[in-house]
MOPAC internal coordinates of N, CA, C and O (Angstrom, degrees):
PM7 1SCF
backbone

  N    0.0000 0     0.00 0     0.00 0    0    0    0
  C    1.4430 1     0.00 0     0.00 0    1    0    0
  C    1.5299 1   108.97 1     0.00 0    2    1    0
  O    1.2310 1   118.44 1   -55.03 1    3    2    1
  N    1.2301 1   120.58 1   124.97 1    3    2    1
  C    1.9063 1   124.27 1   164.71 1    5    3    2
  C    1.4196 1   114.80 1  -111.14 1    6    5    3
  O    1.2310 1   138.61 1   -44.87 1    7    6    5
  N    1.3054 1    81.53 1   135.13 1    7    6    5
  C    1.6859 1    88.40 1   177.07 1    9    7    6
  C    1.3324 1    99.70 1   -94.01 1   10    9    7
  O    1.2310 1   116.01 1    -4.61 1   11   10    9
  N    1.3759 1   125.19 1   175.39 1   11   10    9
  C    1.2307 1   134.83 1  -178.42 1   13   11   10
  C    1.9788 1   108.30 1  -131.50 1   14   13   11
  O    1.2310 1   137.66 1  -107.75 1   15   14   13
  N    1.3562 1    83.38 1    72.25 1   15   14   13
  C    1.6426 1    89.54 1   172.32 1   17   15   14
  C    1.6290 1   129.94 1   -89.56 1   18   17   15
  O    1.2310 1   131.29 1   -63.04 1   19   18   17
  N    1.0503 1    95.81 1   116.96 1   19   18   17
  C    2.0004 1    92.89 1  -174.54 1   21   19   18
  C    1.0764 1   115.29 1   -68.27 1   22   21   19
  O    1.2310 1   113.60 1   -23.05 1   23   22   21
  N    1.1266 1   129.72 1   156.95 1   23   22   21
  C    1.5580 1   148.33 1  -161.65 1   25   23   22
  C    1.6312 1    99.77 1  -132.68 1   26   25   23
  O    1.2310 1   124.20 1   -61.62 1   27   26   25
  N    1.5945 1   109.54 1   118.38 1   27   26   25
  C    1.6823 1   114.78 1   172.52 1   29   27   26
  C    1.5286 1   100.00 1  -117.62 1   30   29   27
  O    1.2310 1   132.54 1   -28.50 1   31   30   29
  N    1.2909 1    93.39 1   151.50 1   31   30   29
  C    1.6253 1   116.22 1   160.04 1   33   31   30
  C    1.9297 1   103.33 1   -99.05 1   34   33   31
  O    1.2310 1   127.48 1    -8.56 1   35   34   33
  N    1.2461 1   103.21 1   171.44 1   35   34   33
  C    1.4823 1   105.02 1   175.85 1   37   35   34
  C    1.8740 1    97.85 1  -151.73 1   38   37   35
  O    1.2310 1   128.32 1   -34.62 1   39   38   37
  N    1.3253 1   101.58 1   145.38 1   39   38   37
  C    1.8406 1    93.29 1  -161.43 1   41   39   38
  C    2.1807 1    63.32 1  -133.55 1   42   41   39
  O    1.2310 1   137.61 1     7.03 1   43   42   41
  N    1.2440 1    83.49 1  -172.97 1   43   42   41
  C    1.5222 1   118.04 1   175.26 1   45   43   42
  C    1.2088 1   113.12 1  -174.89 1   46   45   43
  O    1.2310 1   129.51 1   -37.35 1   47   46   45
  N    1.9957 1    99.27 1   142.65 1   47   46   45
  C    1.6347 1   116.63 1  -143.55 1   49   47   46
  C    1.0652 1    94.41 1  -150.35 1   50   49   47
  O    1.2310 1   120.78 1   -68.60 1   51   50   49
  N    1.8373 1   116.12 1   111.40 1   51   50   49
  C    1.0467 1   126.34 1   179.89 1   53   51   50
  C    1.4220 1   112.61 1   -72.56 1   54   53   51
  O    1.2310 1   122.32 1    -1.42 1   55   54   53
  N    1.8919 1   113.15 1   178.58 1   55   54   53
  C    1.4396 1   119.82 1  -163.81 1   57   55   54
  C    2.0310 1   104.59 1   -43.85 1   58   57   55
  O    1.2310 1   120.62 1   145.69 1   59   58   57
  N    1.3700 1   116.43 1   -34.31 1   59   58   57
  C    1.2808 1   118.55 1  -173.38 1   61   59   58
  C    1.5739 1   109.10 1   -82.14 1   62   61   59
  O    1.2310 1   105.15 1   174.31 1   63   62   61
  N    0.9030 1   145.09 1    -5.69 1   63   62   61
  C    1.2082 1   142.72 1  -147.33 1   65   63   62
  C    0.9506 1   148.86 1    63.12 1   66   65   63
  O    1.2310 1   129.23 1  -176.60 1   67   66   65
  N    1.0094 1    99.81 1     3.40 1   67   66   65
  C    2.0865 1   127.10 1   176.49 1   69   67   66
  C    1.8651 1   100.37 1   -77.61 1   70   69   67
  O    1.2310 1   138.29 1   -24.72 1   71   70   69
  N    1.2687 1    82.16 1   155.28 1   71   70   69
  C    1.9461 1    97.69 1  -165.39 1   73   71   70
  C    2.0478 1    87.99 1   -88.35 1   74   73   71
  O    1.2310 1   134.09 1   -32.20 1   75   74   73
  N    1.2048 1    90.35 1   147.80 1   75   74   73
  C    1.7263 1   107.99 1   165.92 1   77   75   74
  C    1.0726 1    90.20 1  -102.23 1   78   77   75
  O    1.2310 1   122.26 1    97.54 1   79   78   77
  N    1.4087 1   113.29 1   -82.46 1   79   78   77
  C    1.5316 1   113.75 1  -148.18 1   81   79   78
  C    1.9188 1    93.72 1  -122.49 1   82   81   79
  O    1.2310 1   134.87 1   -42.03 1   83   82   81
  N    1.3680 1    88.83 1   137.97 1   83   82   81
  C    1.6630 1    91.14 1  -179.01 1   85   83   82
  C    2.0397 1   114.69 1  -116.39 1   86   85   83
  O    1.2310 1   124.57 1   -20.60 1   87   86   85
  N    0.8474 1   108.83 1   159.40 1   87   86   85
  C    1.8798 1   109.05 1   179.74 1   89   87   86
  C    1.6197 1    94.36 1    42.64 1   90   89   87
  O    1.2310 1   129.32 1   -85.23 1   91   90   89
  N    1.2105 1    99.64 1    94.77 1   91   90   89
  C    1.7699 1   119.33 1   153.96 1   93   91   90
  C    1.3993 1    99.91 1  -123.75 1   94   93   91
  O    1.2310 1   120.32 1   -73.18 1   95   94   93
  N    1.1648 1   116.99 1   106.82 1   95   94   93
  C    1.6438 1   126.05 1   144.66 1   97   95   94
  C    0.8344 1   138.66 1   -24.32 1   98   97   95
  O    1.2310 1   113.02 1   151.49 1   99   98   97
  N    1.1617 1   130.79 1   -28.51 1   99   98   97
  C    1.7638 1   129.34 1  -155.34 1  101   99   98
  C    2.3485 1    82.79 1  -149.11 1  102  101   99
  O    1.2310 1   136.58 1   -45.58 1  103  102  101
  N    1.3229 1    85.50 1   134.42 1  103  102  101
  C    1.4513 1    96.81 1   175.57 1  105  103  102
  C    1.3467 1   126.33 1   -84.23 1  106  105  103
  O    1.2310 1   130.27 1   170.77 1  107  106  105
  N    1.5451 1    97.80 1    -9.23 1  107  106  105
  C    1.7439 1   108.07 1   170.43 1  109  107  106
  C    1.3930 1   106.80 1   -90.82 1  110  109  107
  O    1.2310 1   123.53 1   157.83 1  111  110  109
  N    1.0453 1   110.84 1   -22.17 1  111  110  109
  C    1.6329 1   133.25 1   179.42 1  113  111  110
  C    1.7510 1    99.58 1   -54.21 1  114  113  111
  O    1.2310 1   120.49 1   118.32 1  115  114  113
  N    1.0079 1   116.66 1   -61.68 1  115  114  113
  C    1.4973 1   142.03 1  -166.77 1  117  115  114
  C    1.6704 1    93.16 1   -64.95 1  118  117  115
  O    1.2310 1   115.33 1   123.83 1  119  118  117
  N    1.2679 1   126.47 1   -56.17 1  119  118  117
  C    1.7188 1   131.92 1  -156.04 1  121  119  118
  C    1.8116 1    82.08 1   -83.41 1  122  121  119
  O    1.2310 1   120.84 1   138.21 1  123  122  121
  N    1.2098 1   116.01 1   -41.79 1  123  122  121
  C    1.7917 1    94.99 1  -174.08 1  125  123  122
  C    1.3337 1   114.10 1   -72.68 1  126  125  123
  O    1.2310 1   122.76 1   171.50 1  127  126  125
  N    1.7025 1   112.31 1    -8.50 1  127  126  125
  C    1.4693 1   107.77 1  -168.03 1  129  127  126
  C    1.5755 1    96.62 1   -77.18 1  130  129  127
  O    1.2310 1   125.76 1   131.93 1  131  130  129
  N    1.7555 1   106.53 1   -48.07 1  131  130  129
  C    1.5384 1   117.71 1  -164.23 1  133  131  130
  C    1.4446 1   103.72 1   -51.73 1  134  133  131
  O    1.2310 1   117.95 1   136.15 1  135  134  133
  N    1.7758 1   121.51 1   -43.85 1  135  134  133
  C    1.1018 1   112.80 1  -164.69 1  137  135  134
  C    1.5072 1   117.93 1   -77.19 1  138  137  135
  O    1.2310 1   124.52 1   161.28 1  139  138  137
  N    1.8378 1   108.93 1   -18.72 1  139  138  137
  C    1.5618 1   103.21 1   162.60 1  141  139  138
  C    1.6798 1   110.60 1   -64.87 1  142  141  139
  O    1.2310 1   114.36 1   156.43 1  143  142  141
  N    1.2902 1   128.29 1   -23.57 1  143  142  141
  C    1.4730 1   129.09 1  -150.88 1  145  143  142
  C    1.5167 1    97.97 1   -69.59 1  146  145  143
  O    1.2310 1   121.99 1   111.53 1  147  146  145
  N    1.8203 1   113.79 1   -68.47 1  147  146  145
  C    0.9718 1   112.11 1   125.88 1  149  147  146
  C    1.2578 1   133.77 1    75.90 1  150  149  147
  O    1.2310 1   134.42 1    35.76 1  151  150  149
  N    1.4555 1    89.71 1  -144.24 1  151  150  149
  C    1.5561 1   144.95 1  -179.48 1  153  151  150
  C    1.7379 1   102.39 1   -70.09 1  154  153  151
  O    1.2310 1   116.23 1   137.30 1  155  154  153
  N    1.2002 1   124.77 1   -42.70 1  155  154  153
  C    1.4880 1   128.31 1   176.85 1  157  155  154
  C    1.4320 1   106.54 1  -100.40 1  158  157  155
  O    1.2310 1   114.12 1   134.90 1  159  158  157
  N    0.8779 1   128.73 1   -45.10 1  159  158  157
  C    1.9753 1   111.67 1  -167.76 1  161  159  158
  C    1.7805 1    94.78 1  -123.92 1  162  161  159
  O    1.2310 1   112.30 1  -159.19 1  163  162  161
  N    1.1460 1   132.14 1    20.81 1  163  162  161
  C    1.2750 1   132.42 1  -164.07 1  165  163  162
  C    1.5118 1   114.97 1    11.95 1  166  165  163
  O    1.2310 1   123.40 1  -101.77 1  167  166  165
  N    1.5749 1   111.10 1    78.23 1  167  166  165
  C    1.3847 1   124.90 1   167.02 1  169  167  166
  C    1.5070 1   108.04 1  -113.74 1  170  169  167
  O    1.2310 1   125.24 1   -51.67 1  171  170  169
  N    1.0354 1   107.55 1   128.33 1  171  170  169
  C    1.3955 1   112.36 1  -158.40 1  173  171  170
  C    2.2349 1   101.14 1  -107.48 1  174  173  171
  O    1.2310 1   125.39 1   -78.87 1  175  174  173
  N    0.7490 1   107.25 1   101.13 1  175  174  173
  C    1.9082 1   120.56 1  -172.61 1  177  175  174
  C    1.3797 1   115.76 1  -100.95 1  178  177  175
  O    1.2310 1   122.82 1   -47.65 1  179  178  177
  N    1.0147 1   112.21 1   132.35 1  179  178  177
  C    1.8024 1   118.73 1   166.84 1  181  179  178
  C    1.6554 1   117.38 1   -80.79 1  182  181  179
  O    1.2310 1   102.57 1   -54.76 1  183  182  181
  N    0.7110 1   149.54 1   125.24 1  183  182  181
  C    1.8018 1   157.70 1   150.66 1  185  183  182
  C    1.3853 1    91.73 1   -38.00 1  186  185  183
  O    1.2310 1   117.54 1   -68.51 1  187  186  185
  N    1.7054 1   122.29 1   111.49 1  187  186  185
  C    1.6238 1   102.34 1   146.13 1  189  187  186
  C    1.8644 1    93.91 1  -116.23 1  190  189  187
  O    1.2310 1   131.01 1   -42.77 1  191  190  189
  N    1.1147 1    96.35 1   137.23 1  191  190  189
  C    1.6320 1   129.58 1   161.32 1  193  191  190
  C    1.6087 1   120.26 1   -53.00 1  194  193  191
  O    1.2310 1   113.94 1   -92.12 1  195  194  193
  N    1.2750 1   129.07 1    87.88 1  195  194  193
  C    1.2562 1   122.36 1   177.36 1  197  195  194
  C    1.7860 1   115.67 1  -100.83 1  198  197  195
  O    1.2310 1   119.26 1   -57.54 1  199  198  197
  N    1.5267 1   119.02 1   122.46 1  199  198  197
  C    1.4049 1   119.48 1   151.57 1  201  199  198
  C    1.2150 1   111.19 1   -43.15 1  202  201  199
  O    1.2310 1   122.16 1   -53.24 1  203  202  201
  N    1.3530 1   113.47 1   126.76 1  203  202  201
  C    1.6462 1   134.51 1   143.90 1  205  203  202
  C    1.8296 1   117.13 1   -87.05 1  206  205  203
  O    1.2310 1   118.92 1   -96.68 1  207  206  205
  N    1.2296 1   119.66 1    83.32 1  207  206  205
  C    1.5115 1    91.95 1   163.45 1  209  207  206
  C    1.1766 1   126.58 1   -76.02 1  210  209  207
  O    1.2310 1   124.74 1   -17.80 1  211  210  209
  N    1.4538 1   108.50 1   162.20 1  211  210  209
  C    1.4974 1   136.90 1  -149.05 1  213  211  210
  C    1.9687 1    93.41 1  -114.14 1  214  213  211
  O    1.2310 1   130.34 1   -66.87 1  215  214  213
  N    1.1663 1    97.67 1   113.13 1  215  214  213
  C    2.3604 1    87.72 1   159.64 1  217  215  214
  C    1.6917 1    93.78 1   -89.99 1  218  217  215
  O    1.2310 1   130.57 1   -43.02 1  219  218  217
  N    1.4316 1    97.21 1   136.98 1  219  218  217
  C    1.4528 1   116.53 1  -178.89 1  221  219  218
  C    1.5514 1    88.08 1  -112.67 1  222  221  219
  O    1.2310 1   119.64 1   -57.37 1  223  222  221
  N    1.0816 1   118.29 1   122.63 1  223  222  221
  C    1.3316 1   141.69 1   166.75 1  225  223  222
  C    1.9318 1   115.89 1    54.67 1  226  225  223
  O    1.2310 1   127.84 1  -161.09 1  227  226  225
  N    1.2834 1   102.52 1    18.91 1  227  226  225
  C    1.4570 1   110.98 1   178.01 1  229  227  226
  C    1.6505 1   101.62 1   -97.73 1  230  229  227
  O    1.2310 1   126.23 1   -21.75 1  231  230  229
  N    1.3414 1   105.63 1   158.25 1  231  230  229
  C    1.6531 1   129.59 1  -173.11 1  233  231  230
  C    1.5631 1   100.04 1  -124.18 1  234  233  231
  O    1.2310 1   122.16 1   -50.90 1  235  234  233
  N    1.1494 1   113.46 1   129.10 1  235  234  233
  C    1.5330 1   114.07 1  -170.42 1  237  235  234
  C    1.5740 1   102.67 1  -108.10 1  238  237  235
  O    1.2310 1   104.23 1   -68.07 1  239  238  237
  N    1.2838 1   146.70 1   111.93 1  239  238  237
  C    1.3300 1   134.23 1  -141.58 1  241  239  238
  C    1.8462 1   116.96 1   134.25 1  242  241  239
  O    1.2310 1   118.13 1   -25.76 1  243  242  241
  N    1.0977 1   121.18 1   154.24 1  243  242  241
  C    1.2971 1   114.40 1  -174.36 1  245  243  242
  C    1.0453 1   132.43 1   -36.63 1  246  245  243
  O    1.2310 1   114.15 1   -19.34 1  247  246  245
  N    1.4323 1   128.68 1   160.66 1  247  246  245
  C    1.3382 1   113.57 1  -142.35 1  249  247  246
  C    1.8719 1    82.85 1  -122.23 1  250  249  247
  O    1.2310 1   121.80 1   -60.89 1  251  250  249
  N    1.2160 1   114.16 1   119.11 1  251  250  249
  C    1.9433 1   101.54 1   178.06 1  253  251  250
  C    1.2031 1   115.71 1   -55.96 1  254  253  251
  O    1.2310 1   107.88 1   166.13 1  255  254  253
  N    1.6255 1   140.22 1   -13.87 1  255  254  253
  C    1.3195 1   133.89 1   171.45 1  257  255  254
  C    0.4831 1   140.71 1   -52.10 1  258  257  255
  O    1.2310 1   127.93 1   158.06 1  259  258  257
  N    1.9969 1   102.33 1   -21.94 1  259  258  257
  C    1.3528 1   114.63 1  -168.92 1  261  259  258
  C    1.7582 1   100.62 1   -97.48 1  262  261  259
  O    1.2310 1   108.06 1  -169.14 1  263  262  261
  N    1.0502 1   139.90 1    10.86 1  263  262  261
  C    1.1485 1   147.18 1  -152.97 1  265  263  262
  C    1.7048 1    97.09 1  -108.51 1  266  265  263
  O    1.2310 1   120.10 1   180.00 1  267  266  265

């Protein structure tokens, strides 16, 4: 049986659009970073949400057909 679980990245993008911090794992991860950002240097960042796809049972590499 496979489940089909998605995988996110989480970046944060200050008032200009430029990345602070990029690939945070965990999305609470990301809201504790913003609220240190913040709270200590008052930089104020948006969370954008990135898809990671996942290959479920694919091999990336020569193809034997061609063999």
């Amino acid at each position: 049986m496979t489940t089909n679980v998605k995988i996110y990245r989480y970046h944060l993008l200050d008032e200009s659009g430029n990345y602070v911090e990029k690939d945070i794992p965990e999305e609470s991860q990301a809201h504790t970073i913003a609220n240190f950002l913040i709270e200590t240097q008052n930089i104020k960042v948006t969370i954008e949400k990135e898809h990671v796809p996942q290959l479920h049972g694919h091999r990336l590499g020569r193809d034997p057909d061609l063999h």
